[in-house]
C-alpha positions as a printed Julia matrix, in Angstrom:
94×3 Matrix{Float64}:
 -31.85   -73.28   24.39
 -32.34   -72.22   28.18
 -34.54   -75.4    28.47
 -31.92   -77.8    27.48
 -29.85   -75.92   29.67
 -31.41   -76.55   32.73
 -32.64   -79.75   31.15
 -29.17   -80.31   31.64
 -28.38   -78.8    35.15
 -30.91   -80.91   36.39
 -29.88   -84.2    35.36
 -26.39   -83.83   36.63
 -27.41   -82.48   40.28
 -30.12   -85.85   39.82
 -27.22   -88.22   39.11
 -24.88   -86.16   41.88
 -27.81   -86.64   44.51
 -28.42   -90.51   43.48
 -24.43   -91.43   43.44
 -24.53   -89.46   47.04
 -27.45   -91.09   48.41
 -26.39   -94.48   47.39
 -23.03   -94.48   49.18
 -24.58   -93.72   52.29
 -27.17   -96.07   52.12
 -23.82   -99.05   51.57
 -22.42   -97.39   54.32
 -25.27   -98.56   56.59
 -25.44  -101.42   55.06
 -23.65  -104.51   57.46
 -20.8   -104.88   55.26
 -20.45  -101.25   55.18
 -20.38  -100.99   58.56
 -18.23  -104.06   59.0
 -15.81  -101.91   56.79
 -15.77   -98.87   57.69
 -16.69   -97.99   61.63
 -15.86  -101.21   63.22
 -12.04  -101.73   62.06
 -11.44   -98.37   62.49
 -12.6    -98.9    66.43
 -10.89  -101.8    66.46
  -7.72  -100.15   65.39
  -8.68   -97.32   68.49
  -8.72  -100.34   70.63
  -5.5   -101.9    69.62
  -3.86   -98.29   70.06
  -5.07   -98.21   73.61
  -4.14  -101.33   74.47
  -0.2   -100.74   73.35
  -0.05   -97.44   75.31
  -2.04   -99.37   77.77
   1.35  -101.57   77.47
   4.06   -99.64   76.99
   2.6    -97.74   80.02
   2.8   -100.62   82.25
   6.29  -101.38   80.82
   7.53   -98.44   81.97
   6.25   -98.01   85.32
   7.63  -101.79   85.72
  11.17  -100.22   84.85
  10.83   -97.28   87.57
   9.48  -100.07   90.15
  12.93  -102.22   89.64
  15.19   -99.54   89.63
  13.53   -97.98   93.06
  13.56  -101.64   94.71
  17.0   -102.54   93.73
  18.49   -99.2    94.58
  20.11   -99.14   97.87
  18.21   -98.82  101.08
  18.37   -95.41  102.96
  20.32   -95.26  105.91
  18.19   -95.52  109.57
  17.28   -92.6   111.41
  18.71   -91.96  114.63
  17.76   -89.52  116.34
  19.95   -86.31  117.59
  22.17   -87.24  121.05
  20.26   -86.37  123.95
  16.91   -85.22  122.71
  14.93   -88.09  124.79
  12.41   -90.36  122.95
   9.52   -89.41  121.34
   6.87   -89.52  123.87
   8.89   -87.6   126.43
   9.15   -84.88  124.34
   5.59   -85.24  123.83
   4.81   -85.02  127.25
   7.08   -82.11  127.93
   9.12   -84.48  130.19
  12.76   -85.57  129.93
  14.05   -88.99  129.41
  14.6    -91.39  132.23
């Protein structure tokens, strides 16, 4: 009785093993692959490339709205300070 019982054991962990072994080997297989790794890169790609996108589409947005706002007043400079290079030189203006 034990040796039918391993008998047993031993031919399901054999057809376990074989059923394992064989759907890696069509894994690596080039239809496997073509299945399997590539269109799931390809899929990584296409995801890139829309964030890539939408990305670009925003920035686009923040560019428009910051060129069409409305310009910031000049600077002019307090009354009487002199220019810029007579301060430098620790001279007043003429």
């Amino acid at each position: 009785m034990k040796r039918l019982f391993y008998l047993a054991i031993g031919a399901v962990v054999g057809v376990a093993a074989v059923r394992k072994v064989t759907r890696a080997a069509s894994k690596l297989t080039p239809s496997g692959l073509a299945g399997g790794a590539i269109s799931g890169l390809g899929g990584s790609i296409r995801g890139f490339i829309d964030d890539v996108r939408l990305g670009m589409a925003e920035r686009e947005i923040e560019l428009t709205d910051a060129l069409s706002a409305e310009p910031p007043a000049p600077y002019s400079s307090p009354a009487g300070s002199g220019t810029p290079t007579a301060r430098r030189n620790g001279r007043s203006a003429p």
